[in-house]
MMTF fields as JSON, N, C-alpha, C and O atoms, coordinates in Angstrom:
{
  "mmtfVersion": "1.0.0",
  "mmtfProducer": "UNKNOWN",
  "numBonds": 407,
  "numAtoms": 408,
  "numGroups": 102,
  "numChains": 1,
  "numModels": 1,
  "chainsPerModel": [1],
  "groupsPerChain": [102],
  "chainIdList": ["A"],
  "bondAtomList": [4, 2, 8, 6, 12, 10, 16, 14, 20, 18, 24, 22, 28, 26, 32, 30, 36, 34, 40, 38, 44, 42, 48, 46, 52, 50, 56, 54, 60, 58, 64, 62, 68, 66, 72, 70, 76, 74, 80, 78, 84, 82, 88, 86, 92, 90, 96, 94, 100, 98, 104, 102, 108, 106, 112, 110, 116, 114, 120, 118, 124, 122, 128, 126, 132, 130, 136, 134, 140, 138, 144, 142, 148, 146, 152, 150, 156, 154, 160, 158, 164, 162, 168, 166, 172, 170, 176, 174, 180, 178, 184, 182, 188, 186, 192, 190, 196, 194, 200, 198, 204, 202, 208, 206, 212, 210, 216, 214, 220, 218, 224, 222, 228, 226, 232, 230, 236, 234, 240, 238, 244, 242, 248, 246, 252, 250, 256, 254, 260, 258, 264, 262, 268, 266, 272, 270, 276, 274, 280, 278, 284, 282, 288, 286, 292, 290, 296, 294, 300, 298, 304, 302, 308, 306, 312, 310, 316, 314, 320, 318, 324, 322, 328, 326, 332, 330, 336, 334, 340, 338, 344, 342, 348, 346, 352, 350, 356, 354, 360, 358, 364, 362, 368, 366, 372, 370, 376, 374, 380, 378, 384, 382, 388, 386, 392, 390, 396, 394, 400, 398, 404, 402],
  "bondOrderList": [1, 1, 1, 1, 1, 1, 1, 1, 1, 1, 1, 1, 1, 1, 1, 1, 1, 1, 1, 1, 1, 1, 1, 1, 1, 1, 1, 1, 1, 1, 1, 1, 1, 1, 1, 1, 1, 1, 1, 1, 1, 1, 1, 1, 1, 1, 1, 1, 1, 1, 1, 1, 1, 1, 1, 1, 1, 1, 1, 1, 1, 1, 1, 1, 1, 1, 1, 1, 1, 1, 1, 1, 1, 1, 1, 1, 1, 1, 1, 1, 1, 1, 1, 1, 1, 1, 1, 1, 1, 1, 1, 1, 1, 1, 1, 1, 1, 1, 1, 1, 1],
  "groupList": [{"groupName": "UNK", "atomNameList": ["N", "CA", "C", "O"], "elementList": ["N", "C", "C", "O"], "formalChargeList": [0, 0, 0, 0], "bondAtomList": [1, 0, 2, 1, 3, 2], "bondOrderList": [1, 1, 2], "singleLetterCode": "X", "chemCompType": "L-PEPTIDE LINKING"}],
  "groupTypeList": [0, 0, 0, 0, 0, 0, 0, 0, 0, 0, 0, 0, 0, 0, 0, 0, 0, 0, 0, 0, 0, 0, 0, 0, 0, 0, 0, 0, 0, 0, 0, 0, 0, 0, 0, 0, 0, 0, 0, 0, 0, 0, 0, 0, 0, 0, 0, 0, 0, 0, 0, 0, 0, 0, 0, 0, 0, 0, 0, 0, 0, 0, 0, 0, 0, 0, 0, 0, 0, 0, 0, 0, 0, 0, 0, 0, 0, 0, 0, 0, 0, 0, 0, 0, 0, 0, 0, 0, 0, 0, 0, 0, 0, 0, 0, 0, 0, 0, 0, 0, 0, 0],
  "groupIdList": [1, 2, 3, 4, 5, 6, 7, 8, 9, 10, 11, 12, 13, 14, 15, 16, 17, 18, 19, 20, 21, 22, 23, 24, 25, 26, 27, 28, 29, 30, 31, 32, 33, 34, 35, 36, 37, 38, 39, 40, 41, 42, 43, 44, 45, 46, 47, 48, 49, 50, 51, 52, 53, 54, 55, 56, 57, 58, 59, 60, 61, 62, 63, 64, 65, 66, 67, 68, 69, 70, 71, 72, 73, 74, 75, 76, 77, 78, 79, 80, 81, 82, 83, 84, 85, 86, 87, 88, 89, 90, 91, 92, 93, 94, 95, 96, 97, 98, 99, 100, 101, 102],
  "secStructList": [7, 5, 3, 3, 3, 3, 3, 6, 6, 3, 3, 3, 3, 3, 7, 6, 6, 7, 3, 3, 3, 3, 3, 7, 7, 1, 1, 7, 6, 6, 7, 7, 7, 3, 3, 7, 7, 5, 7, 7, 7, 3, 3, 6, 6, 3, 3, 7, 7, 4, 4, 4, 4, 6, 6, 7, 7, 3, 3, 7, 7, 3, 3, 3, 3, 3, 3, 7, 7, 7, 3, 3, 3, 3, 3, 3, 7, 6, 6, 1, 7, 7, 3, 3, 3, 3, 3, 3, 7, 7, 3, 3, 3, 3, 3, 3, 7, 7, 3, 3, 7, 7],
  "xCoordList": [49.18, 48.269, 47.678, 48.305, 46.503, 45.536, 44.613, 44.494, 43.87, 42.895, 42.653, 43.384, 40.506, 39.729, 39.661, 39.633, 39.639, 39.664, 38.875, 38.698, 38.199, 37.041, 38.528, 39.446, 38.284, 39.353, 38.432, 38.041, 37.802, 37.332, 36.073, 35.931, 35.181, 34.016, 34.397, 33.681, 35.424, 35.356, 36.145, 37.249, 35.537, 36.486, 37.502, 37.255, 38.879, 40.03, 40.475, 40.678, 40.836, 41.96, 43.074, 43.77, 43.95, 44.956, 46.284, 45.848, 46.991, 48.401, 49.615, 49.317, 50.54, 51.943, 52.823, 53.286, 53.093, 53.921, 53.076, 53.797, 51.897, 50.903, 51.122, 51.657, 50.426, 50.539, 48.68, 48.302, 48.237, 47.021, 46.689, 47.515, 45.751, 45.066, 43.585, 42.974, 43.138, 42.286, 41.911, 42.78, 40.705, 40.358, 40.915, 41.539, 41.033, 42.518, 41.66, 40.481, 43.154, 43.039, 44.103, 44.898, 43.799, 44.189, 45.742, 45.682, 46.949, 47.679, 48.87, 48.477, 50.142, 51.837, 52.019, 51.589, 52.955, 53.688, 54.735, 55.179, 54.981, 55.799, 55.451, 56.304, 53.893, 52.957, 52.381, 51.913, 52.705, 51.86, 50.908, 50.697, 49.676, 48.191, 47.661, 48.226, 47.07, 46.378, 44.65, 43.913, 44.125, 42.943, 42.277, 42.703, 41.541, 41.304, 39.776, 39.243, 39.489, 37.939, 38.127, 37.7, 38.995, 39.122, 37.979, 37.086, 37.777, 36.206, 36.748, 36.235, 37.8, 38.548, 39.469, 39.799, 40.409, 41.285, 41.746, 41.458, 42.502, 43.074, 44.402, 45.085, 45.069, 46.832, 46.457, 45.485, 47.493, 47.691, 46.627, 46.539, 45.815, 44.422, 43.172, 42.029, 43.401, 42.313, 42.018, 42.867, 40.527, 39.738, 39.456, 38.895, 39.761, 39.441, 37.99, 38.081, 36.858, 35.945, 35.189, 35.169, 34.633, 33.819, 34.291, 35.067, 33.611, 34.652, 35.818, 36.526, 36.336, 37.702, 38.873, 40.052, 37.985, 39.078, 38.834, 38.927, 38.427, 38.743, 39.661, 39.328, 41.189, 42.116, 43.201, 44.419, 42.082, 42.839, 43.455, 43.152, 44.452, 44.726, 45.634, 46.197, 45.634, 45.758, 47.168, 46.864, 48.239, 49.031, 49.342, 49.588, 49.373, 50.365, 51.043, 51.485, 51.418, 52.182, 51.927, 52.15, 51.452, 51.202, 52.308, 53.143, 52.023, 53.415, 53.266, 54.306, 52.001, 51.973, 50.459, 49.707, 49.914, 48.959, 48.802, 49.444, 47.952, 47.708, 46.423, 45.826, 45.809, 44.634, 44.726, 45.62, 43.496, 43.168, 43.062, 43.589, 42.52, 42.218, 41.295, 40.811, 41.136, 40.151, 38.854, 38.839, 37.34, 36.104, 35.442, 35.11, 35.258, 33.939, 32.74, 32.23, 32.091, 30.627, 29.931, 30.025, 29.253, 28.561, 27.019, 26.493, 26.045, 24.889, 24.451, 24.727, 23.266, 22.635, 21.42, 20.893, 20.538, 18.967, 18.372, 17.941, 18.288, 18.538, 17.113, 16.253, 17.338, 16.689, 16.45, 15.473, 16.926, 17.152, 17.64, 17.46, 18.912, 20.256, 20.645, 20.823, 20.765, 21.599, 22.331, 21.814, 23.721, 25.153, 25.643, 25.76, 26.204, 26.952, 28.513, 28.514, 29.742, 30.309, 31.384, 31.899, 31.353, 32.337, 32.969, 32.47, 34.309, 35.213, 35.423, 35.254, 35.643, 36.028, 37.419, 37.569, 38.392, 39.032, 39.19, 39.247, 39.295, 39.415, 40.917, 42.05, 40.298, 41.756, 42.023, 41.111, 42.967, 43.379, 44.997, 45.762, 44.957, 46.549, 47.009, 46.231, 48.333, 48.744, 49.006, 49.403, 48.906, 49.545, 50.015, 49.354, 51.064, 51.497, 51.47, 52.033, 50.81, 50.636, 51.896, 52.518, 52.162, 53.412, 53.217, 54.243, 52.358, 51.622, 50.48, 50.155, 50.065, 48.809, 49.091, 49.964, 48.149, 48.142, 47.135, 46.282, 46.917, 45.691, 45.759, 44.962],
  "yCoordList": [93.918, 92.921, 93.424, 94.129, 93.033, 93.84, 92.9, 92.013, 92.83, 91.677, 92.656, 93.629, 92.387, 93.09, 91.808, 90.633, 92.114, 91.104, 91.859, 93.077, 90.588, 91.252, 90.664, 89.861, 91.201, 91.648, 92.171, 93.3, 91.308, 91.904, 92.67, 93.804, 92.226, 92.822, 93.493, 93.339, 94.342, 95.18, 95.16, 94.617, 95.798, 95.31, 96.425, 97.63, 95.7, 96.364, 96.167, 94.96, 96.807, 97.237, 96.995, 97.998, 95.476, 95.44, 95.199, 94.916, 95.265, 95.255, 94.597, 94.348, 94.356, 93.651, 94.631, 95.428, 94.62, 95.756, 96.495, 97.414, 96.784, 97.656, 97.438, 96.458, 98.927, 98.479, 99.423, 100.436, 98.933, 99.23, 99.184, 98.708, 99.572, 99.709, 99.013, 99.153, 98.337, 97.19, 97.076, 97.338, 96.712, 96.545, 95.99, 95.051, 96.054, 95.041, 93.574, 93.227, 92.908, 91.429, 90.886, 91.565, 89.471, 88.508, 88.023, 87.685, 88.083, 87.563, 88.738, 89.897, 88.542, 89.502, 90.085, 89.752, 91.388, 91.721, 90.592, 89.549, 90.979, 89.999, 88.906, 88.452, 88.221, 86.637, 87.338, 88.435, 86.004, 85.999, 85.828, 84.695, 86.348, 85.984, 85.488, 86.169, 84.877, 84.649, 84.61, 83.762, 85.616, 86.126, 85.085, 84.954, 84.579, 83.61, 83.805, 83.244, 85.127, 84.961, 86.523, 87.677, 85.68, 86.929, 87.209, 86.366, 88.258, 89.08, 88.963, 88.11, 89.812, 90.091, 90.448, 91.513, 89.686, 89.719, 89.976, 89.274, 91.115, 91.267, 91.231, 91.77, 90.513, 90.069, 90.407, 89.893, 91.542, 91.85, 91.791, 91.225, 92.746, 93.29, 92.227, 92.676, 90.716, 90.1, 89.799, 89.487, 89.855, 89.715, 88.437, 87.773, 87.788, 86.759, 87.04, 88.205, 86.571, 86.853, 85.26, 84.192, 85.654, 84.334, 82.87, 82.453, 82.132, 80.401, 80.334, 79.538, 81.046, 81.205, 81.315, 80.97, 82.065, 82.093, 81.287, 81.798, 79.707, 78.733, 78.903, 78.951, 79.062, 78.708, 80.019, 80.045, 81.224, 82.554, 82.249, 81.411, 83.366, 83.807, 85.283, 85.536, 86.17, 87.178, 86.872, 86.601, 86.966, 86.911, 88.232, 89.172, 88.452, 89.554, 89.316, 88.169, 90.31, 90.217, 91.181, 92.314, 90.948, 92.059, 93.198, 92.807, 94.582, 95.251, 95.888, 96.095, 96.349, 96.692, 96.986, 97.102, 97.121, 97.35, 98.529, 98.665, 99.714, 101.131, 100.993, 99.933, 102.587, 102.899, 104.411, 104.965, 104.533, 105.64, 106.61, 106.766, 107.336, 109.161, 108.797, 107.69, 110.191, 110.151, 110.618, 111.848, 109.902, 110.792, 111.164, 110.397, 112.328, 112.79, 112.418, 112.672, 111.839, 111.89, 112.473, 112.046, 113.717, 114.576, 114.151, 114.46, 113.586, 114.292, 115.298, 115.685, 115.845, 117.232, 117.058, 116.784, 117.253, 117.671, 119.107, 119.112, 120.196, 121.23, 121.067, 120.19, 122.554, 122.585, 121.575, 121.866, 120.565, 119.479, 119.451, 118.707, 119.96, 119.7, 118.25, 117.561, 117.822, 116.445, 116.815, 117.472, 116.454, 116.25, 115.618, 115.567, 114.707, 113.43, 113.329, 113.617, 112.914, 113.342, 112.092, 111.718, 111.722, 110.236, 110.374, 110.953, 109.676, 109.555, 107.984, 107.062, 107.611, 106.502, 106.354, 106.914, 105.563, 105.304, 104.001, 103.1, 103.906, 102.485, 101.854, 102.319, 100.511, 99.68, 99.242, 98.615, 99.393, 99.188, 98.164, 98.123, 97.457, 96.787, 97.208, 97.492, 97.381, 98.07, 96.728, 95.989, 96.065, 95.552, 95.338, 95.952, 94.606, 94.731, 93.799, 92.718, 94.129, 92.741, 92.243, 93.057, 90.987, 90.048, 89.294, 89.077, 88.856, 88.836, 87.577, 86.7, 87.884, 87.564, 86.648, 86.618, 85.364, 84.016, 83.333, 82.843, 83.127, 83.155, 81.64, 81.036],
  "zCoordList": [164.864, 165.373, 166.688, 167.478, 166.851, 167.966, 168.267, 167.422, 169.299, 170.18, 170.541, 170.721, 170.849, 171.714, 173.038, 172.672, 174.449, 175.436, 176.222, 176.224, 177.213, 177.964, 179.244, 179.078, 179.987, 181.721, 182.311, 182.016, 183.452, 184.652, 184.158, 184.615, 183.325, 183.01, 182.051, 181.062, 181.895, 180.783, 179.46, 179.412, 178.294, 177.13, 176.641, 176.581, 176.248, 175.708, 174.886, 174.752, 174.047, 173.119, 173.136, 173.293, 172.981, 173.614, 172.191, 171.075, 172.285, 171.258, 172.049, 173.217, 171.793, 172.259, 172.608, 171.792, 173.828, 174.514, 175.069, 175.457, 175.431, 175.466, 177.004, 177.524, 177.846, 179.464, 179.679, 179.091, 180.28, 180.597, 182.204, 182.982, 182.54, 184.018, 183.789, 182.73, 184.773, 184.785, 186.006, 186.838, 186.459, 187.82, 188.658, 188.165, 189.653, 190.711, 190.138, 190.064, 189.759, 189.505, 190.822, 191.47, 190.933, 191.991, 191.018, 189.835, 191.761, 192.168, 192.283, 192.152, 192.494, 192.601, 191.539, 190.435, 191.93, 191.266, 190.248, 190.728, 188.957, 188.867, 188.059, 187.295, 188.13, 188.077, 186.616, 186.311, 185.866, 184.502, 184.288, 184.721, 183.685, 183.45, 182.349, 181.492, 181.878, 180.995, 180.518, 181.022, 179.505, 179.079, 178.082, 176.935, 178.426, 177.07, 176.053, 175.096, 177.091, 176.54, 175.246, 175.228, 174.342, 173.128, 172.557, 172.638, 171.961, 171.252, 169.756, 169.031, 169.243, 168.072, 167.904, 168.424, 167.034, 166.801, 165.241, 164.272, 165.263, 163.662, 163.546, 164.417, 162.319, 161.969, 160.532, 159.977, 159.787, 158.853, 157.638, 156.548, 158.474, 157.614, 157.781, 157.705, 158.025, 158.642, 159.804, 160.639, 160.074, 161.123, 161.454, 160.583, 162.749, 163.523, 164.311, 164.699, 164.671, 165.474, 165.914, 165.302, 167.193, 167.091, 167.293, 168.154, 166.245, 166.493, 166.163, 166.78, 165.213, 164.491, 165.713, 165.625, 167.203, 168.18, 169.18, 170.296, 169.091, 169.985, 170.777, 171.961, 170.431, 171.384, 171.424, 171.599, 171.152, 171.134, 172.792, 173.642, 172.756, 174.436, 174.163, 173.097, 175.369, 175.485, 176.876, 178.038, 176.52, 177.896, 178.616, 177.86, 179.776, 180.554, 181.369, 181.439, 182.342, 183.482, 184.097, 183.671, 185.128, 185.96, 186.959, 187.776, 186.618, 187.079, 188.243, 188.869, 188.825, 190.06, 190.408, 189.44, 191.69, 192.185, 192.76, 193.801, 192.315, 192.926, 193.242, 193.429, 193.325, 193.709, 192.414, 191.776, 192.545, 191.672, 192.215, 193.317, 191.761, 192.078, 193.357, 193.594, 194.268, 194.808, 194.556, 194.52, 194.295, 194.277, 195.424, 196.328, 195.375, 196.665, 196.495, 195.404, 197.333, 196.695, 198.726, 199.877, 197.937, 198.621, 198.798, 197.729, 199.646, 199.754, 200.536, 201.672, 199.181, 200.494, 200.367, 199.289, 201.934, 201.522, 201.978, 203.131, 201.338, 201.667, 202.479, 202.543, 203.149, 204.586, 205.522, 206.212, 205.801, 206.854, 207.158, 208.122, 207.119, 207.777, 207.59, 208.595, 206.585, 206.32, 205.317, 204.414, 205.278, 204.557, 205.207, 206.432, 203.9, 204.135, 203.227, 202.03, 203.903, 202.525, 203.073, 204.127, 201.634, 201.565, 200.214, 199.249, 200.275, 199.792, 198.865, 199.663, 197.865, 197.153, 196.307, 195.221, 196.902, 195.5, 195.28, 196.116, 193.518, 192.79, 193.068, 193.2, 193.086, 193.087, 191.829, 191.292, 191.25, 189.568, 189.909, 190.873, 188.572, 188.485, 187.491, 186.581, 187.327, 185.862, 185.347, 186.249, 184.022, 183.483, 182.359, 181.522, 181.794, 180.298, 179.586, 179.76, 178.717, 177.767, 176.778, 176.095, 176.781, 176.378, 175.356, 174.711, 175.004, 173.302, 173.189, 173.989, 171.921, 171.35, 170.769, 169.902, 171.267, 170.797, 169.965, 170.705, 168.833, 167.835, 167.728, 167.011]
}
């Protein structure tokens, strides 16, 4: 059994037991969440989509809060002498999903 869920703008692929990274979401280590805005859902070869998932939900728990890699982002304008160089990293939450509610 598998649910597509939109989290924080973006859509996933999610399964039971599954642990994923997701844009930093609001609340603790520890605190249970709940996803309700399911896309699709499939249980033993059939497809749920649409109205069929009124009162779908997607649960987790969130396991910790990191940061990602670091990116450089460089500008240059050659012969002017301008370079600029900055640094970004993403804030992500890991979390694990605890199961799928159809």
């Amino acid at each position: 059994m598998y649910a597509i869920v939109s989290i924080a703008g973006q859509q996933f692929k999610v399964a039971k037991d599954q642990q994923l990274f997701v844009h930093r979401l609001q609340g603790d280590e520890g605190a249970n969440i709940e996803f309700d805005n399911v896309l699709l859902a499939e249980n033993e070869g059939s497809f749920k989509l649409g109205a069929d998932l009124a009162g779908a939900k997607v649960s987790a728990k969130i396991v910790s809060h990191l940061k990602g890699d670091k990116v450089i982002v460089f500008k240059k304008k050659r012969r002017k002498g301008y370079k600029k160089k900055n640094g970004h990293r993403q804030q992500f939450t890991k979390i694990e999903i605890t199961g799928i509610t159809l």
